[in-house]
N, C-alpha and C positions, 0 to 999 in steps of 0.2 A: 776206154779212157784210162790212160796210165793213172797209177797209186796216186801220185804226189799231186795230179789235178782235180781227184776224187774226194782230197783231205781241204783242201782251198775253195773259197768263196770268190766266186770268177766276177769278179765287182764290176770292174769296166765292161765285159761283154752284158751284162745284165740291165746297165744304166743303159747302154747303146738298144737293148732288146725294147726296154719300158719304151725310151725314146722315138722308136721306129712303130710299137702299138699306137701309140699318143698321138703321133703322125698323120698313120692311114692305117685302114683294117686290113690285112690280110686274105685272099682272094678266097681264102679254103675257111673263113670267116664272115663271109660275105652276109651268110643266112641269120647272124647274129646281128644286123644292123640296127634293129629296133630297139638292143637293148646298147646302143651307141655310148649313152653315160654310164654305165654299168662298166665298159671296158674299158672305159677314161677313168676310173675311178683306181681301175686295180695295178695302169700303167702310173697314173698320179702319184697313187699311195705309194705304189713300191718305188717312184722314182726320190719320193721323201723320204722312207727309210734308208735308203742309199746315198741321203743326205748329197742327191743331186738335183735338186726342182731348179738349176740353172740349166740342164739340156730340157727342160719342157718351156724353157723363154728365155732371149738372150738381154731382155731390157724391162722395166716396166711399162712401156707400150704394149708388148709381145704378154706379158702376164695380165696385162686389164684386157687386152684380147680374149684370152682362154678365160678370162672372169667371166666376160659378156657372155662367149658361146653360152656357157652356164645355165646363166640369166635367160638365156634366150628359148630355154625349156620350160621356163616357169610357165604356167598358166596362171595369168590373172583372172580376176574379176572382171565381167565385160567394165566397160568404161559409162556407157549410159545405163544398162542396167544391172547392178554388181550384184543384185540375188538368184541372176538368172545362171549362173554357173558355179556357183560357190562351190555345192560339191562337188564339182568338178575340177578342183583348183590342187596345186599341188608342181611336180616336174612330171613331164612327159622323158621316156627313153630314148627319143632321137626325133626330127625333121621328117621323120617320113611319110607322117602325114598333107604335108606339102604349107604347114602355117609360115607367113612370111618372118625372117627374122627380126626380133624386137629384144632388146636385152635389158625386159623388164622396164618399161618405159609405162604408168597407168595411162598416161592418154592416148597410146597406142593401141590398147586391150581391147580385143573383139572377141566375144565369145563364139564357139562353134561348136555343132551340136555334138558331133560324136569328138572331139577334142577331151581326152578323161587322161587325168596325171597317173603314172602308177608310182605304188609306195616303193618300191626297190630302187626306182630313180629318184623320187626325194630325198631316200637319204644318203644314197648317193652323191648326187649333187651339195646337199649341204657339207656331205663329210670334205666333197673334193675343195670347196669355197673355202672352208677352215685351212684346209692345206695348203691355200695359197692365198693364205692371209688377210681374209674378207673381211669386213666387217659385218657382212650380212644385213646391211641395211636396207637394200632392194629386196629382201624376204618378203612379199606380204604372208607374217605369221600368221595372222585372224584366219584368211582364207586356205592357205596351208594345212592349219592345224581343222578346219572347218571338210576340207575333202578327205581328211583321215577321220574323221568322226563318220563321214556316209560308207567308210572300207569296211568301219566294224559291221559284225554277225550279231546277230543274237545272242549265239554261243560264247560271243566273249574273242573271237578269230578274228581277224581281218583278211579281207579279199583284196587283189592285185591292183585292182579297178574299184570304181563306185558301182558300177554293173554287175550281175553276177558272174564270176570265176573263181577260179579255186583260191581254197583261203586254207593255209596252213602255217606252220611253226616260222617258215621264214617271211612271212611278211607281219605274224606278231611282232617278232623282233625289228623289223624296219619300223613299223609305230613306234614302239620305244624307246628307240635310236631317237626318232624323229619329233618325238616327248622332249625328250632329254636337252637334243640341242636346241630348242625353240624354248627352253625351260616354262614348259606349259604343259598339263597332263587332262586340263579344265574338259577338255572336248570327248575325252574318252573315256570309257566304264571300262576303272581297274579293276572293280572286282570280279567282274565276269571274266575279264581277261586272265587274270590268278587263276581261276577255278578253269578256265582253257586250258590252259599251261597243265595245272595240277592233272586232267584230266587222262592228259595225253602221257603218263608217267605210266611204263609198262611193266607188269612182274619184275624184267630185268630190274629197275630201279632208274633208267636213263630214261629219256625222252622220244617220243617220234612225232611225226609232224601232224600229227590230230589224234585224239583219242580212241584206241584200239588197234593202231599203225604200231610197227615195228619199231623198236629205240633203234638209233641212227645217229653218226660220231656228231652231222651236221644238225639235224634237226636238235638235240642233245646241248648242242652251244647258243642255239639258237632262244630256247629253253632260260637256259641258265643264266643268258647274259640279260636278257628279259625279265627275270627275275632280281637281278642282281641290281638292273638298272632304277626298278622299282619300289628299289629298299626293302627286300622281302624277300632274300637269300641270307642263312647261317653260311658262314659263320662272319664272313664277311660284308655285312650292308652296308651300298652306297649311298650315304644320303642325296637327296633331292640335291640338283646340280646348285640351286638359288643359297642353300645353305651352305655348299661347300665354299660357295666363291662368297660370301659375305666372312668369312673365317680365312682369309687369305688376303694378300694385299695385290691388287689390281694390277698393280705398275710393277711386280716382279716378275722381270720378264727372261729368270733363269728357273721357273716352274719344270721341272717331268714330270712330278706327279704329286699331287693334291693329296692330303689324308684330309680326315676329319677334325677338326680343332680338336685339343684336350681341356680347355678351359671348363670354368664350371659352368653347371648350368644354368646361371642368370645372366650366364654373358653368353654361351655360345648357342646358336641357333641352333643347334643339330639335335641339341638336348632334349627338345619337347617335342621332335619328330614321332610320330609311332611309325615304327618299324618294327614288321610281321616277320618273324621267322617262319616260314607257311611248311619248309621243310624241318622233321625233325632230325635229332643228331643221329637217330639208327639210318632213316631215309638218305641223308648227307653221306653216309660212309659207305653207304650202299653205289650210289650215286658214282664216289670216287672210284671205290675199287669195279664199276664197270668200267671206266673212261682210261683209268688204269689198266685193265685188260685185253685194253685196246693194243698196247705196241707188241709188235712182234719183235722187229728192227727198228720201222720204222711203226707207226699207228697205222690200223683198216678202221674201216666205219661202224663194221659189225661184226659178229663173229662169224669166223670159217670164211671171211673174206678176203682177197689182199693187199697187200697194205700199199698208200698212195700219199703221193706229199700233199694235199692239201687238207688231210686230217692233221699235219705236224701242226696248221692252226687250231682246226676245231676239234681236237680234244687237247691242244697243248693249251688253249682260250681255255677250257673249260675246265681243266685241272688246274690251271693259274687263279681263274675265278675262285674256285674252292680250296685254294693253299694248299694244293698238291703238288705241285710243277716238281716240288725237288724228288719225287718219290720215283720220278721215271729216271729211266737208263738214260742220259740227254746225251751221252757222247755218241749213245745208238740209232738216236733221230735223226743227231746233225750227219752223221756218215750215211744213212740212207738219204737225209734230203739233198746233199751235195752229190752225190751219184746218179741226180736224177737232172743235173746240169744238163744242157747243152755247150759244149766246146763250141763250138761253129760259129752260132748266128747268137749264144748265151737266152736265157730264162729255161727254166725248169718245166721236166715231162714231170706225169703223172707217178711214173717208171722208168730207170734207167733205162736209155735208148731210145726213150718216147719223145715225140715231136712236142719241142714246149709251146704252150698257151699261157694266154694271159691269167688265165684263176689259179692255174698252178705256179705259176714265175712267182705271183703276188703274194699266195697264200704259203709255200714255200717259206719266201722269205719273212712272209710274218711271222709265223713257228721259228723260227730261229732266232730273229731278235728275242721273242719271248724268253729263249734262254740265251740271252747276254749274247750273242755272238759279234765279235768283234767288227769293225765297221759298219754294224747295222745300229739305226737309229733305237731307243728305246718302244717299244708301242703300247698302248693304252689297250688292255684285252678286252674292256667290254664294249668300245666304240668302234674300232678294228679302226684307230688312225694311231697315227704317232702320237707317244706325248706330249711332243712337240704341239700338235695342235692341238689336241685339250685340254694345256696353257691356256692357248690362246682364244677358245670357246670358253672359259673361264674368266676373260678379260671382256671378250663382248658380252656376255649375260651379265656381268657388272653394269659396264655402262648401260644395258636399259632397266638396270633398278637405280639409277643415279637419279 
C-alpha cells in the first residue's frame, strides 16, 4: 500500500465494507451465524461512526424493517404462561433455532423449551436499537432484566446462557451495559459482582477474565468499563444513568456527552449517590501504566505479544476511562491502525495485509474516534456506541421517569 494511502482514513470503501457485512455474511463467515446480532451490531456501529446509517436503509420503512429484525430476537414471556420462561428471556443471537419471526408482538409469544437468550446479544441488540433511534418501548425490561439475574454465579460472574456455560469478564460487562441502558441494576448483586471484577486483578495490576487468569488488553476493558459503569471507578465515576439524565434537559437534542451536573447538593441528584472508589490511587496508576505498556506502534493485548487493531479499542477504552488517552503516542496508533486498511474491498485486518473482518473494521475504527480523528463520529468509551446514541438513551430513560 503506498505512503499517502497508509496516512488516510479510506471512508467510502469502509461504509461500502459495513454495508455489504450488514447485508449478508460472508461465506468464510458462515460458522459465526449464531452470533448473527453480534455482527449486525459492529457493521451498525461502525456504519454510525461513519456518520453513514443512511447505506443501512434508504427510507424509514427500510429502517423500522431492521428495527423489527431486532425485535424479532427478543424472547418474551410465553403469552399464557409468562413464569414459565422468564429466565429465559432476553435476545437470542440469530434465527437458528428455527423460532418463527415475531418482532416482539406479546400475543405472539410462545415459550420453548431450550429457546435461552444470551447476554452478548442483549446488549447488542439494545445497543444497535439506540443507534437507530428506538425508543425501546417493545423492550419487555421486567423479563429482560429477570433472565440476567438467572446468568449470575454465585461468584458474582455471569454465564452466556441461564444454563451452565462459561461465565467470565466479557459477559460481566454485557450485564452492565445491559444495567445501564434499561436504567435498572434491582435484579442483580452488585456486590458480588465488585468482588468478581476485584478478584480477577492480577499481580500485573490489569485484569483477566476470572480470578487467577492472565490480565488481558480485552478482559482489562471489560473490567474497567464495568466498574466505571457502576459508579465504582477513581478517578472518574459515572453516576447512575437515572441521575445523570434528571440533571440535563430531555429535549436537547445537540447532547455528545453528558457530565455530571455541578449544582449543589440539594438540587442535584448525583449528590447523595454513594459512589465506592473500590480502586485505590496506587492500584489506579498501576492499572494505567499497565494499559500504557501496551503500545508498541500500535497496542498488543499482553506482553511479548503482537500488536493488533482491535486493542486500539480496548486499551484506548480503557486508558480514556482512566484519563489517560493523552499519555500514548496517538499519531503511532493512528499510523498502525490505518495500515491495517484493506484498499480493495475497505475495513481493517488485524495486521497489515490481513484479510479484514467485522470486529476489527469496527473496533479499529472505534480506537480512532476515541482520539478525535477526523470524519469519525465521537464515541462514548464505556457503552462502545457513539455519543450520538447515549444522547439519545438519555432521552428515552427520561421519558420513563416522566
Amino acid at each position: 500500500m503506498a505512503d499517502d494511502e497508509m496516512r488516510t482514513l479510506m471512508r467510502e470503501k469502509h461504509v461500502k465494507f459495513f454495508a455489504r457485512t450488514l447485508a449478508s455474511i460472508p461465506q468464510d463467515h458462515e460458522k459465526l451465524d449464531t452470533t448473527r446480532v453480534t455482527l449486525a451490531f459492529f457493521a451498525l456501529s461502525g456504519l454510525d461512526l461513519l456518520d453513514s446509517l443512511h447505506k443501512a436503509y434508504r427510507n424509514d420503512v427500510e429502517r423500522q424493517q431492521l428495527i423489527d429484525w431486532i425485535y424479532s430476537y427478543q424472547i418474551l414471556p410465553d403469552r399464557e404462561e409468562p413464569s414459565s420462561n422468564m429466565q429465559q428471556c432476553g435476545f437470542r443471537g440469530s434465527s437458528a433455532n428455527g423460532e418463527a419471526f415475531n418482532p416482539s408482538m406479546p400475543d405472539n409469544a410462545t415459550a420453548a423449551p431450550h429457546d435461552w437468550s444470551h447476554i452478548a446479544a442483549t446488549y447488542s441488540s439494545l445497543a444497535m436499537l439506540l443507534i437507530l433511534g428506538d425508543d425501546l418501548s417493545r423492550v419487555n425490561r421486567a423479563s429482560v432484566l429477570a433472565g440476567l439475574a438467572a446468568q449470575q454465579r454465585a461468584d458474582g460472574s455471569f454465564s452466556a446462557h441461564m444454563v451452565p456455560s462459561e461465565s467470565d469478564m466479557r459477559f460481566a460487562y454485557c450485564a452492565c451495559a445491559v444495567c445501564y441502558i434499561l436504567d435498572d441494576w434491582s435484579t442483580i448483586n452488585k456486590d458480588t459482582l465488585i468482588q468478581y471484577i476485584l478478584k480477577s486483578r492480577s499481580y500485573e495490576g490489569a485484569f483477566g477474565q476470572g480470578p487467577g487468569l492472565e490480565c488481558h488488553g480485552g478482559s482489562t476493558f471489560c473490567a474497567v468499563a464495568s466498574l466505571y459503569l457502576l459508579g465504582a471507578l477513581a478517578p472518574s465515576p459515572r453516576p447512575p444513568s437515572a441521575a445523570i439524565a434528571q440533571c440535563t434537559s430531555s429535549s436537547d437534542s445537540s447532547l455528545d456527552r453528558v457530565s455530571p451536573c455541578s449544582s449543589s447538593s440539594s438540587e442535584c441528584p448525583t449528590a447523595s449517590l454513594p459512589v465506592s472508589d473500590v480502586l485505590s490511587d496506587k492500584q489506579i496508576k498501576q492499572l494505567q501504566r499497565w494499559c500504557l505498556r501496551r503500545q508498541q506502534v500500535g497496542y498488543n493485548g499482553r506482553p511479548n505479544k503482537d500488536v493488533d487493531t482491535c486493542y486500539s479499542f480496548w486499551l484506548g477504552a480503557s486508558l480514556k476511562l482512566l484519563d489517560s488517552l493523552e499519555l500514548v503516542d496517538q499519531q503511532c496508533v493512528r499510523s498502525y491502525v490505518l495500515s491495517c486498511q484493506c484498499k480493495f474491498v475497505g475495513g481493517l485486518g488485524k495486521w497489515p495485509s490481513h484479510h479484514p473482518d467485522p470486529l476489527h473494521s469496527y473496533l479499529g475504527l472505534a480506537g480512532l474516534s476515541l482520539m478525535d480523528e477526523p470524519g469519525l463520529q465521537p464515541l462514548d468509551a464505556a457503552l462502545n456506541v457513539s455519543q450520538r446514541s447515549y444522547a439519545h438513551l438519555l432521552r428515552v430513560q427520561a421519558t420513563w421517569r416522566a
